[in-house]
C-alpha positions in Angstrom: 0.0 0.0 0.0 2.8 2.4 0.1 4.2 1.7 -2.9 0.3 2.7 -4.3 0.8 5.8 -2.0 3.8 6.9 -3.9 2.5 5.7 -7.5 -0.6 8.2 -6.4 1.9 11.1 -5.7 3.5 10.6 -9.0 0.5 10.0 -10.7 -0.6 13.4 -9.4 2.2 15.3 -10.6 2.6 14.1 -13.6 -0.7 15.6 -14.6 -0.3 18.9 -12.3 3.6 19.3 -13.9 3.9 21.1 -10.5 5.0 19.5 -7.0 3.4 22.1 -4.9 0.0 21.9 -7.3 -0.3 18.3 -6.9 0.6 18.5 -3.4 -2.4 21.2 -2.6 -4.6 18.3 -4.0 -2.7 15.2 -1.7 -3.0 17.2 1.5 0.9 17.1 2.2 3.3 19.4 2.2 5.5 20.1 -0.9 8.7 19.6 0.7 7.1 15.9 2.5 6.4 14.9 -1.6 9.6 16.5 -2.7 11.0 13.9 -0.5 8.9 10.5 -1.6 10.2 11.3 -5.3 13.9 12.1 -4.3 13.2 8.4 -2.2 12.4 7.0 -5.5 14.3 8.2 -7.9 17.1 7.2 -5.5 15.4 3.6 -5.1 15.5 3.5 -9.4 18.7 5.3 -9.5 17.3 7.4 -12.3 15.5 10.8 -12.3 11.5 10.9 -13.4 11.1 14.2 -13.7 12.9 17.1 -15.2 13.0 20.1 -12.3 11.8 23.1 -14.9 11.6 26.6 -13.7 8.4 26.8 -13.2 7.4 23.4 -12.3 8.6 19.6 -13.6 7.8 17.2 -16.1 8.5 13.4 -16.8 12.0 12.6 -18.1 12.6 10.0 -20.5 12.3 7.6 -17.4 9.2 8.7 -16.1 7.6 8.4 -19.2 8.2 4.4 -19.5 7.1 4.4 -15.8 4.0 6.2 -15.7 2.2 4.2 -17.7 3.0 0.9 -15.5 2.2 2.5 -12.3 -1.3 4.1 -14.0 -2.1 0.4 -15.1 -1.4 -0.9 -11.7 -3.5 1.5 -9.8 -6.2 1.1 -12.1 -5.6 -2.7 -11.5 -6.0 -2.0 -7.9 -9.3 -0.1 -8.4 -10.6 -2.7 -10.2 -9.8 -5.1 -7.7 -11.1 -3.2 -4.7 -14.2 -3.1 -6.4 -14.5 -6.9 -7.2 -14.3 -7.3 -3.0 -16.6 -5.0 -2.5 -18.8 -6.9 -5.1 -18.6 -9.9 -3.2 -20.0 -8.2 0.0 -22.5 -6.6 -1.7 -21.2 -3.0 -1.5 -21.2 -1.6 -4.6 -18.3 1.6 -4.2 -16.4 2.7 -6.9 -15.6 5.7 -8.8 -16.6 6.2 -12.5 -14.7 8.5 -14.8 -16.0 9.5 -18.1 -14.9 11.4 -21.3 -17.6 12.0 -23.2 -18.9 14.0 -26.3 -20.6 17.5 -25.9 -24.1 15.7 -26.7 -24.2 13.7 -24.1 -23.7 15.9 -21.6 -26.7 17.9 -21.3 -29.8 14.6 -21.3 -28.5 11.5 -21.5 -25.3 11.5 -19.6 -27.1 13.1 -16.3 -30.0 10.8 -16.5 -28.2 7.6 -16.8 -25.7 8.1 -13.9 -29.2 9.4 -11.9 -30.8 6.5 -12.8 -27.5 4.4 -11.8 -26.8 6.4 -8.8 -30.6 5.4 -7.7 -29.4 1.4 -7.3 -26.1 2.4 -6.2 -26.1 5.6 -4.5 -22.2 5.3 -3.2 -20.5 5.0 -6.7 -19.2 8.4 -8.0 -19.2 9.9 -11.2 -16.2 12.3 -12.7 -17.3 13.7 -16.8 -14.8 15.2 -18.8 -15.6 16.7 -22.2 -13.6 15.1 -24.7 -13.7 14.0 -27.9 -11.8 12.6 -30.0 -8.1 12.9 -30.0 -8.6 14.1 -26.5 -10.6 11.3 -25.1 -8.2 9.1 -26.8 -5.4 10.6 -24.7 -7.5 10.7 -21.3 -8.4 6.6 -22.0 -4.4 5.9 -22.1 -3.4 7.9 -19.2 -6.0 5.9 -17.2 -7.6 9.4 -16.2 -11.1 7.8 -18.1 -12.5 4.7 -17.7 -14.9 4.9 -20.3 -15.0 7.2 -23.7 -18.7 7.9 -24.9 -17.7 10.2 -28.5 -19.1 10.6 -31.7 -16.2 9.3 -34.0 -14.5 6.3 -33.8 -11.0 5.6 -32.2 -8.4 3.5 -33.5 -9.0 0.1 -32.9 -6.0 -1.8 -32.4 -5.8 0.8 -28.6 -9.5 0.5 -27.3 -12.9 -2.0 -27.5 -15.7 -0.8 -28.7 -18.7 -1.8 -26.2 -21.3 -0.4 -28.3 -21.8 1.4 -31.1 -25.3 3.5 -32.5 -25.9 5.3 -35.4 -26.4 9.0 -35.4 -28.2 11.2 -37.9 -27.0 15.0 -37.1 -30.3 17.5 -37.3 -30.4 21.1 -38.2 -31.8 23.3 -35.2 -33.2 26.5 -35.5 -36.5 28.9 -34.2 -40.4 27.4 -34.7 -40.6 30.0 -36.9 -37.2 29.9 -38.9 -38.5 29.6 -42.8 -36.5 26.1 -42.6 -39.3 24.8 -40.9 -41.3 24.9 -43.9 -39.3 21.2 -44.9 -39.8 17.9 -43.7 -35.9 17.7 -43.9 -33.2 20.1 -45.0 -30.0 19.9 -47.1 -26.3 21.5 -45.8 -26.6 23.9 -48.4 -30.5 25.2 -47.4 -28.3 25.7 -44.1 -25.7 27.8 -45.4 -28.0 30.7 -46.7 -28.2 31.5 -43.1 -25.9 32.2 -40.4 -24.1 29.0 -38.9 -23.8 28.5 -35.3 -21.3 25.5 -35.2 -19.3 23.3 -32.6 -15.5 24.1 -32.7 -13.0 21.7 -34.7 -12.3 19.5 -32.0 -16.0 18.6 -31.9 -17.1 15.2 -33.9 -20.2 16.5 -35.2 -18.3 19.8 -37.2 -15.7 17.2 -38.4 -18.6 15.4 -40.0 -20.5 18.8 -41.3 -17.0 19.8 -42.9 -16.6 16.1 -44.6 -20.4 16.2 -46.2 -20.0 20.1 -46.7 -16.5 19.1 -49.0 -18.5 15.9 -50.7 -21.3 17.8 -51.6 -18.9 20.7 -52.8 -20.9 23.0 -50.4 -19.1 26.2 -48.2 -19.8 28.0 -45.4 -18.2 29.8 -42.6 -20.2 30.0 -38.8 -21.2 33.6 -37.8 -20.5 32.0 -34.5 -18.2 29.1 -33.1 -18.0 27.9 -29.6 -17.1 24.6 -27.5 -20.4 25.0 -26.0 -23.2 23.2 -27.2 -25.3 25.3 -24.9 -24.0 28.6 -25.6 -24.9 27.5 -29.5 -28.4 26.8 -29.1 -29.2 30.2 -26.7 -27.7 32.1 -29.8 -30.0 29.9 -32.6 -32.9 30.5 -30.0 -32.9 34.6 -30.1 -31.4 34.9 -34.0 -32.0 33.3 -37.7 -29.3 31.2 -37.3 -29.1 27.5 -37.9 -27.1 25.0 -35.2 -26.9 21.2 -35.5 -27.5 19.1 -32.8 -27.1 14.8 -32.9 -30.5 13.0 -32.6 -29.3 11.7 -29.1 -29.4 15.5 -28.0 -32.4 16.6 -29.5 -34.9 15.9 -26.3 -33.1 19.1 -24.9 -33.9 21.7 -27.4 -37.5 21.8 -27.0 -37.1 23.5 -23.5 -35.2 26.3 -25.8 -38.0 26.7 -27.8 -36.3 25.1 -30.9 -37.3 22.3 -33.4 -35.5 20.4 -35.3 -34.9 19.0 -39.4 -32.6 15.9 -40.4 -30.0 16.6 -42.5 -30.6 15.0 -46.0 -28.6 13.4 -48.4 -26.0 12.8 -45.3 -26.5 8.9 -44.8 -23.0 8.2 -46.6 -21.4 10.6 -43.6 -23.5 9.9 -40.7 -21.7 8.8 -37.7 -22.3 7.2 -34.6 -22.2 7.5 -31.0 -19.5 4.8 -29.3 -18.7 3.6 -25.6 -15.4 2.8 -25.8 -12.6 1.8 -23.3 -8.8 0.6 -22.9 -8.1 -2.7 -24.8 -6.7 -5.4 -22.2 -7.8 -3.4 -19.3 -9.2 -4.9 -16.7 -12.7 -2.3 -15.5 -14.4 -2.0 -11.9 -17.6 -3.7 -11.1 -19.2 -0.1 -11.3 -17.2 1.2 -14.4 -18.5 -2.2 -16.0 -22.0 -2.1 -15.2 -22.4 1.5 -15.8 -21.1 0.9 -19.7 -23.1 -2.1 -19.9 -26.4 0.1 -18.4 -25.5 2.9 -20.8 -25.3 0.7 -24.0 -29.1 -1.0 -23.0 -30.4 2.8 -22.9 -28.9 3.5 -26.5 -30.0 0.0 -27.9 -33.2 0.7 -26.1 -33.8 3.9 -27.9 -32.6 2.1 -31.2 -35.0 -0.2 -31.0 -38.1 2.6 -30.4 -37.1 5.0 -33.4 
């Protein structure tokens, strides 16, 4: 256990790149962790970090260790939660990155739902797509990925996977409404509120925007899908939203169009999590719960 102890303080500052940040967050002093990593890197006979100016990050060393000691305490979780499994406490901790879509409906009403049967497992959300959630999967600080675009396959397992057709959003009485369903370029005669680059529903706009030869640049762009919709709610402009978030907008007074002539681009929402990796009981059941509400709502459309 105090070998997890000092894998924890690494852990931590590996991520803060700052002994006294990381130990704000252990409840110890700087110079009492200053001391645990001169213990170890005397015990390896190597330095892991690099002492910076400002702060430290992992040398050449560190880097090979980090990721054993992140397997291993994840391996610990994992185990703690199998015993208390078997007594029929169900702890654990749950950490998710997770597409922008999710965040606002489903996300909070699954881990509400979960919470109800399990009221002592916690819940950490990052939001993080792609690239990013990638990252946050192999530095153990996710569990479980829930994104809009795949990642690479040979790194993670896909648990589940559902389709998702992306919908144009706008006002009740935006002259879009007129149409049962509306093509990228109807969209582009008006002004664009659209997700950043980093988001997986713009990567997938840009790709059918580029097949179908079509061009236009947002009047507004913004990480928050929230921020996007108040803007389409008091202006002509048109947002895009995944079906899996449109239950949300009607509360903003907006309605929603599919997209047409997208099917060859449409994507899909995936749960997703470390290949080889052993999960908690409660990271475990939580995926599994998660897929049954998206294969649930497949099966009702």
């Amino acid at each position: 256990m105090q070998n997890l102890r000092v894998y924890r303080y690494i852990d931590w500052i590996s991520r803060t790149g700052s002994i006294r940040q990381a130990a704000e967050q252990l409840a110890i002093t700087p110079s009492a962790l200053n001391r645990r990593v001169l213990a170890l890197e005397q015990e390896l006979g190597v330095e892991i970090f690099d002492r910076l100016g400002r702060g430290v990050r992992l040398s050449t060393a560190g880097e090979l260790l980090i990721d054993t000691m992140r397997k291993h305490l994840a391996e610990i979780e994992a185990l703690k939660s199998r015993i208390a499994d078997l007594s029929g406490l169900r702890r654990g901790h749950v950490s998710i990155a997770c597409s922008q879509a999710v965040l606002p409906y489903l996300l909070p009403e699954q881990i509400r739902d979960y919470q109800a049967d399990f009221p002592q497992v916690t819940f950490s959300v990052m939001n993080k797509d792609g690239s990013e959630a990638m990252e946050a999967l192999l530095n153990y600080s996710a569990d479980l990925a829930i994104v809009f675009e795949p990642l690479r396959q040979s790194e993670f397992h896909t648990v589940f996977a559902m389709p998702q057709p992306i919908h144009a959003i706008m006002t009740s009485d935006h002259p879009l409404t007129a149409q049962t369903e509306v093509s990228l370029n109807d969209c582009f005669e008006y002004p664009l509120a659209l997700p950043s680059t980093r988001c997986g529903v713009r990567k997938t706009i840009a790709a059918l925007a580029n097949r179908l030869s079509a061009s236009g640049a947002p009047t507004i762009e913004a990480d928050s899908y929230v921020l996007l919709q108040q803007y389409v709610a008091r202006t002509q402009a048109v947002g895009f939203e995944l079906k899996i978030g449109l239950p949300q907008i009607a509360s903003k007074e907006l309605v929603s169009r599919p997209l047409k002539n997208a099917q060859s681009e449409i994507g899909s929402l995936y749960i997703v999590h470390l290949k080889g990796r052993s999960l908690p009981v409660a990271v475990a059941r939580f995926a599994q719960q998660f897929a049954e509400a998206l294969e649930k709502m497949v099966s009702t459309v």
